[in-house]
C-alpha positions as CSV (number, residue, x, y, z in Angstrom):
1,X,0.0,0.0,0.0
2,X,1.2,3.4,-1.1
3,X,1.1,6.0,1.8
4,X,1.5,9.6,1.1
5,X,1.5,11.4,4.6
6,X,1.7,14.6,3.7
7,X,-1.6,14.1,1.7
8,X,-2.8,12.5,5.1
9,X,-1.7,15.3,7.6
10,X,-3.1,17.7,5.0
11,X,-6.3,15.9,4.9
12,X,-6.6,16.3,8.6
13,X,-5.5,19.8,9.1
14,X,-7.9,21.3,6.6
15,X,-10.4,19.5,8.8
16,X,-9.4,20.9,12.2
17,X,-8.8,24.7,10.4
18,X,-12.2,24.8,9.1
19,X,-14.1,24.0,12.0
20,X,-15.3,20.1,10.2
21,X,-13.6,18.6,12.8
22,X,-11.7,19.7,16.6
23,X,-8.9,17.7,16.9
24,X,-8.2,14.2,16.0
25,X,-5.6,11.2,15.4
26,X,-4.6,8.7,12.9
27,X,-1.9,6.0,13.2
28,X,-1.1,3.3,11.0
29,X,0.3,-0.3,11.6
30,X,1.9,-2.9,8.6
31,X,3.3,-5.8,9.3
32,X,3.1,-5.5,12.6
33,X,5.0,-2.4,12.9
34,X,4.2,1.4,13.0
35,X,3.8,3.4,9.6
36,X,1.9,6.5,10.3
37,X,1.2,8.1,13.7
38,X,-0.5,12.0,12.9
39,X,-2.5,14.2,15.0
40,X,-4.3,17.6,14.0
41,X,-6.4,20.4,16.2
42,X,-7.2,20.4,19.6
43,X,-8.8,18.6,22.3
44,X,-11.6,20.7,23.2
45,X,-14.4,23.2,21.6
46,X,-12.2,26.0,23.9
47,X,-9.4,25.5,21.3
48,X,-6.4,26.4,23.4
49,X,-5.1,22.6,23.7
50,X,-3.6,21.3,20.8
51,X,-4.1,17.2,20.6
52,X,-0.8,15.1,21.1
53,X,0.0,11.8,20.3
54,X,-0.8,10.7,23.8
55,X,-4.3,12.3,23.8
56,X,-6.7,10.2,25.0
57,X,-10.3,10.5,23.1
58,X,-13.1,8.7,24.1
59,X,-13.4,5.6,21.8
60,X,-17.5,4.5,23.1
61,X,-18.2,1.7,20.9
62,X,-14.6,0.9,19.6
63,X,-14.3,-0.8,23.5
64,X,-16.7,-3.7,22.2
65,X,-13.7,-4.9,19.7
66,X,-11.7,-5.4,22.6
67,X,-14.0,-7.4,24.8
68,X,-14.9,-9.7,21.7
69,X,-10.9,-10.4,21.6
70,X,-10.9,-11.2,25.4
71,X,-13.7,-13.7,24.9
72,X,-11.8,-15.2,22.3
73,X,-8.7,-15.5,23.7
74,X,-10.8,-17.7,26.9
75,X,-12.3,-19.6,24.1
76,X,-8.8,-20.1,23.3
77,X,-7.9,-21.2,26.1
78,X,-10.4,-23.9,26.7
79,X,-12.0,-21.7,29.6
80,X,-15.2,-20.7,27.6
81,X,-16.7,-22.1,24.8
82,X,-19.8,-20.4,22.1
83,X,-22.0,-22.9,22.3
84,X,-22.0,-22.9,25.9
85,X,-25.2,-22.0,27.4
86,X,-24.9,-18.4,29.2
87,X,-26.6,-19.8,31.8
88,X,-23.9,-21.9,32.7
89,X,-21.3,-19.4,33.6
90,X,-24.4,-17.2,35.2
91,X,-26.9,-19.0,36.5
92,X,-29.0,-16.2,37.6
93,X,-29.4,-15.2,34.2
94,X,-31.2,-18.3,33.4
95,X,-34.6,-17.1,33.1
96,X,-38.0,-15.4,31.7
97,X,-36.7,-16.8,28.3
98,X,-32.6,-16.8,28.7
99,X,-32.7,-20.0,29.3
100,X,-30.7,-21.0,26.0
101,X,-29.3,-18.3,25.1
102,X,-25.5,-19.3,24.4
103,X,-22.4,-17.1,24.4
104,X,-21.8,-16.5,20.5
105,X,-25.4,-15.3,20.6
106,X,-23.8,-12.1,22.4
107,X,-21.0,-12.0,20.5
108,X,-23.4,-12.1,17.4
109,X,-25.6,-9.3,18.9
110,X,-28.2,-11.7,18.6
111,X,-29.9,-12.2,22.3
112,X,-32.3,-10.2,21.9
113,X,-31.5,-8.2,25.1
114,X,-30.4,-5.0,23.5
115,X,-32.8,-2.9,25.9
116,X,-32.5,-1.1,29.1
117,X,-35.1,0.6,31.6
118,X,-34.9,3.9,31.7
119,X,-32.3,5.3,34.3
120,X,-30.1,7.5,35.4
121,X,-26.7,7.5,33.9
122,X,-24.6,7.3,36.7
123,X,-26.4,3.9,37.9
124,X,-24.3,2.0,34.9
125,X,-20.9,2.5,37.1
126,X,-22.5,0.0,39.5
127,X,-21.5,-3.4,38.1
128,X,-23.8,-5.0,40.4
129,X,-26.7,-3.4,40.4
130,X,-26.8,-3.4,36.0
131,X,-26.3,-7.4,36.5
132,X,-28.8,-7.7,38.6
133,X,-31.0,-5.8,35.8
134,X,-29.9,-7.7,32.9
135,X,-30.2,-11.3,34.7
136,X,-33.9,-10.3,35.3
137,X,-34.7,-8.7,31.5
138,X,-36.4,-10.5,28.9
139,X,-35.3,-10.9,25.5
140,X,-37.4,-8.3,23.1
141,X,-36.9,-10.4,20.6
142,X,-36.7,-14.6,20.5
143,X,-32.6,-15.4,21.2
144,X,-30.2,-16.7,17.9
145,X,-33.2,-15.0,15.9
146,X,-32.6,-11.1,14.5
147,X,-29.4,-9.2,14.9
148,X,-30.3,-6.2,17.1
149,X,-26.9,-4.2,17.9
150,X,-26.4,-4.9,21.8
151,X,-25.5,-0.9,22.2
152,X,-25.1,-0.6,26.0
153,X,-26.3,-3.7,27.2
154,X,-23.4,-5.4,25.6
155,X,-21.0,-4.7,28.5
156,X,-22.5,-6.8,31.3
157,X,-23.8,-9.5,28.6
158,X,-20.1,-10.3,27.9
159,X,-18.5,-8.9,31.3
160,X,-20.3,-10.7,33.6
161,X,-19.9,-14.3,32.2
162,X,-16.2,-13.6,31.4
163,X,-16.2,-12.8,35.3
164,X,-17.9,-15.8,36.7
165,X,-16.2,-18.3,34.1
166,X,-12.4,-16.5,35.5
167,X,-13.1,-15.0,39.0
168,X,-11.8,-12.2,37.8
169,X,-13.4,-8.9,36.0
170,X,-13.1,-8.6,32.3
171,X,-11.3,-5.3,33.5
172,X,-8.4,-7.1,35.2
173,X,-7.6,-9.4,32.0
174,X,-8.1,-7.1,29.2
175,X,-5.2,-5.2,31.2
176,X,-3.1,-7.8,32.4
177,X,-3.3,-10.2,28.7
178,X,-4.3,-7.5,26.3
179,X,-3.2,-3.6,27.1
180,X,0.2,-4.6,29.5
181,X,1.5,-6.9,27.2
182,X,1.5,-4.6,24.2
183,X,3.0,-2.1,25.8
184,X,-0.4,0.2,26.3
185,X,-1.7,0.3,29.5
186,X,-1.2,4.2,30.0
187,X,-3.5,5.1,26.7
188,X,-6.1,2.9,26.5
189,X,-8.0,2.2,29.7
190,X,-11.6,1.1,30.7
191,X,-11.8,3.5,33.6
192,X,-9.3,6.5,33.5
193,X,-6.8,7.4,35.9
194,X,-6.2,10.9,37.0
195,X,-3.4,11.2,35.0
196,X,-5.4,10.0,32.0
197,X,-7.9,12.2,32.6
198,X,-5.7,15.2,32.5
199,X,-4.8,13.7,28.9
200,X,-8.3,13.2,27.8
201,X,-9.9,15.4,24.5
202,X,-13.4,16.5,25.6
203,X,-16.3,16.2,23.4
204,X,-16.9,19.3,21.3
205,X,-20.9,18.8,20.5
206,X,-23.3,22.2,19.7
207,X,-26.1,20.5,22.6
208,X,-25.7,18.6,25.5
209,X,-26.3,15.2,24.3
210,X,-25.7,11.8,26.1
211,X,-22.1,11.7,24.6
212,X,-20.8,14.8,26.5
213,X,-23.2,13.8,29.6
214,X,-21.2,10.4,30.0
215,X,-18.2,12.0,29.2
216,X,-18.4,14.8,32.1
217,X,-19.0,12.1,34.3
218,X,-16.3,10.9,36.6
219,X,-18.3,7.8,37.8
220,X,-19.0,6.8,34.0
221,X,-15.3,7.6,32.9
222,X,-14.0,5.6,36.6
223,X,-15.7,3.0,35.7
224,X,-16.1,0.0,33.6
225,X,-18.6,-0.3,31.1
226,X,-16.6,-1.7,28.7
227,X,-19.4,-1.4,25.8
228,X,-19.0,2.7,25.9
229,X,-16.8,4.3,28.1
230,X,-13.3,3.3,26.7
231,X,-10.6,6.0,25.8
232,X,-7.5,5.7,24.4
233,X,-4.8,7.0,21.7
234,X,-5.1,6.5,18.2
235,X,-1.6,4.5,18.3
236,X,-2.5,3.0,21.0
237,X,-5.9,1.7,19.4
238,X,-4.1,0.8,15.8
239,X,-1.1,-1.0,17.7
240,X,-4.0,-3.5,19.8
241,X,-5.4,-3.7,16.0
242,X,-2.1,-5.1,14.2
243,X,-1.9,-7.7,17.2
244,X,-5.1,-9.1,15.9
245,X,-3.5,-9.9,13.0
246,X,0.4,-10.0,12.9
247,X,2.9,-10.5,15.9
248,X,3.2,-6.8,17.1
249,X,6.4,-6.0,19.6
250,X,6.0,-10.2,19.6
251,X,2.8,-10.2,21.0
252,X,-0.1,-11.8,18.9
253,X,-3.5,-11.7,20.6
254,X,-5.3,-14.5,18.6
255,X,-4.9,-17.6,16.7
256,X,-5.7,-16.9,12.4
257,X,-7.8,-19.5,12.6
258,X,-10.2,-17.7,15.5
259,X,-10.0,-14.7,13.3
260,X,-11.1,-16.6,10.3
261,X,-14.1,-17.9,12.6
262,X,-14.9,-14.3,14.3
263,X,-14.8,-12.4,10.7
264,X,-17.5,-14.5,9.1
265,X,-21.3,-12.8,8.7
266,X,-23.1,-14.6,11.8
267,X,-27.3,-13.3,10.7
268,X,-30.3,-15.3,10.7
269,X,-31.5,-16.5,7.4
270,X,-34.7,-14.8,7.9
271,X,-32.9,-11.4,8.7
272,X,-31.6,-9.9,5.9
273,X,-29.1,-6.6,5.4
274,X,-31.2,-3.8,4.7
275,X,-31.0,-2.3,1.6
276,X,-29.1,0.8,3.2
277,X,-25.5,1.8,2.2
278,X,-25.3,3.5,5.7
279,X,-26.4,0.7,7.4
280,X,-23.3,-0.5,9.3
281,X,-25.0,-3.2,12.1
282,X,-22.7,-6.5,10.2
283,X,-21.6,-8.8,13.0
284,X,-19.3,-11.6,13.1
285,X,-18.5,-13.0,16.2
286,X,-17.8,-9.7,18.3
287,X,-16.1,-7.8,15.1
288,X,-18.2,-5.3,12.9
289,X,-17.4,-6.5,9.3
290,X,-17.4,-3.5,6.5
291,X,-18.5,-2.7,3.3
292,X,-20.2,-4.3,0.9
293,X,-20.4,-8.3,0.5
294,X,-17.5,-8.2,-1.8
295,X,-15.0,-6.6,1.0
296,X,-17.0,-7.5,4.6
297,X,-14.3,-9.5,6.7
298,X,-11.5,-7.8,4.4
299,X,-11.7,-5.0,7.2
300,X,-13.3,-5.5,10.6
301,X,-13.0,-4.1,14.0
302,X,-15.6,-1.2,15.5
303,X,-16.7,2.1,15.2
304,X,-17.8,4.5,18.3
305,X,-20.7,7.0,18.7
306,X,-18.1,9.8,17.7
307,X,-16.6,8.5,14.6
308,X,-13.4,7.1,16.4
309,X,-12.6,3.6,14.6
310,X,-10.2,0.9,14.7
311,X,-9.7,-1.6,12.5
312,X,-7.8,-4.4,11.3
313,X,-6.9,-6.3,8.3
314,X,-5.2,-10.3,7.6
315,X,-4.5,-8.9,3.6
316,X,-1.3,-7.1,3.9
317,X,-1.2,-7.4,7.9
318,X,-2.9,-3.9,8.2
319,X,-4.6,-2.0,10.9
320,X,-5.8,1.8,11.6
321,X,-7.3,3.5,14.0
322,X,-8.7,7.3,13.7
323,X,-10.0,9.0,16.4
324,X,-11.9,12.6,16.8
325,X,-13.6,14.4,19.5
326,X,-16.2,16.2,16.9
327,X,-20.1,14.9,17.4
328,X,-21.2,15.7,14.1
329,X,-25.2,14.9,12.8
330,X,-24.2,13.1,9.9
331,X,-22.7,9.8,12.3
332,X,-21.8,6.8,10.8
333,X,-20.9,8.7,8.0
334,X,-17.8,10.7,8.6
335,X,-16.6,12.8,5.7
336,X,-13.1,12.7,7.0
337,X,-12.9,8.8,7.5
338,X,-13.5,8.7,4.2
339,X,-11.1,10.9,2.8
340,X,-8.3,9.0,4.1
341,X,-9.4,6.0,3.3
342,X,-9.7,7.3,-0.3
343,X,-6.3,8.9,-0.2
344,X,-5.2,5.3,1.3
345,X,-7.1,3.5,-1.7
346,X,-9.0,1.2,1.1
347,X,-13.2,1.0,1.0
348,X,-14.7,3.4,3.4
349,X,-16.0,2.1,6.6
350,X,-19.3,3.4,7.7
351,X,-19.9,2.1,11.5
């Protein structure tokens, strides 16, 4: 792949000079080492910080990408399996139709539990008290039927079983077999640290929507609901993205032959891809797959409620991450995305 950077970095700053975007980050991994690492504008609305490389943006949905991996890498290691019954790991969740729901059916979004009761925001820091709500909820849909994307929910749904299958939190092992072995505990964290904090980029939104509510919040940011409230760097992100696929600083997170598994479409028969080019919902096993039928699976990872993505790729050993602190209306669609991936010569991702 032909990379011009200066075409990149030119790309971005016309972005952050005209007010399109606030600040944001790009880095690039081939090969399991790093290509591109650029950074443009600033970390809040204020404009008086300019974003570093060791900015930390809030990543929201990009966090799902990582707990799919650490379900994989149990699976891996013969501690969990996807056709084991939920239940099993959880037995209170074993009920008012949850009966049989089995663990690829979360990894799938397809359990049907993609709901929550109305609440306060603040109430999701409380690990407990949101898996006491999800073992008593009851599937809005039949389980293993239609795909319905897991949006919040999707933190206890995995967390929780990963928890009572390991006695210990997803939290602890994404750390300790994921962010500490790569070399990237200090930017990317589920649950900020002061210091990380003082490096975060704040959301720059024209109304107070539920992005900067959960972002202003130090219980939310604290901590850890995996499914939204990651943040993290932009190298960071991309370097986690190459280990998918390629040995990166030695480490490889998973198996090519999980990845080949995790990266195929898993939908119902009966539930077919709408007819929408900006409909992005296209789930393997806990990876969003992109594009059109001719390139899902080529590229796969996440996208997040800001436009922050990371991604990865087994052609060419390739992996990217961009992150931004900009809510813009137009979300999935991000005009920006795509101009770097055109300049890149790669399909755009909308998710």
């Amino acid at each position: 792949m032909d990379i011009d950077i200066k075409k990149l970095q030119q790309i971005m700053d016309e972005a952050t000079e005209s007010g399109e975007e606030c600040g944001c980050q790009l880095a690039i991994f081939q090969h399991g080492k790093p290509v591109v690492s650029l950074v443009s504008g600033y970390t809040s609305a204020d404009r008086t910080e300019k974003v570093t490389e060791r900015t930390m943006f809030p990543l929201f949905s990009c966090g799902k990408n990582v707990m799919a991996t650490m379900v994989h890498r149990l699976v891996e290691q013969g501690i969990m399996d996807y056709e084991a019954r939920v239940a099993d790991y959880w037995p209170e969740f074993g009920c008012n139709g949850k009966e049989d729901i089995r663990l690829w059916h979360l990894l799938s979004h397809r359990s049907g539990l993609y709901q929550l009761p109305p609440m306060d925001h603040d109430r999701q820091a409380d690990w407990d008290y949101m898996c006491k709500i999800i073992a008593q909820a009851v599937p809005a849909v039949k389980p293993g039927t239609a795909s319905h994307y897991q949006s919040l929910s999707h933190a206890w749904l995995l967390g929780e079983p990963v928890r009572r299958a390991t006695g210990r939190s997803m939290q602890q092992l994404i750390r300790e077999q994921i962010f500490q072995p790569l070399g990237i505990d200090d930017d990317f964290a589920f649950g900020t640290t002061e210091d990380q904090d003082r490096r975060r980029a704040r959301v720059d939104s024209e109304q107070d929507d539920w992005r900067m509510i959960v972002t202003e919040s130090p219980a939310i940011r604290h901590g850890f609901i995996p499914s939204y409230n990651g943040y993290g760097s932009a190298f960071a992100l991309a370097k986690y993205c190459s280990a998918l696929v390629v040995p990166t600083d030695g480490i490889q997170l998973l198996k090519k032959s999980t990845v080949d598994k995790a990266i195929k479409l898993c939908r119902h028969p009966d539930d077919p891809i709408p007819d929408d080019i900006n409909y992005w919902p296209k789930f393997g096993l806990g990876y969003a797959l992109c594009g059109e039928p001719e390139f899902r699976g080529r590229f796969f990872g996440h996208g997040g409620a800001l436009g922050s993505e990371g991604c990865s790729s087994q052609i060419g050993e390739f992996s990217l991450a961009f992150t931004k602190n900009k809510n813009l209306a137009s979300h999935p669609v991000h005009p920006v995305r795509n101009r770097i991936s055109a300049a890149l010569g790669i399909p755009c991702r909308i998710w």
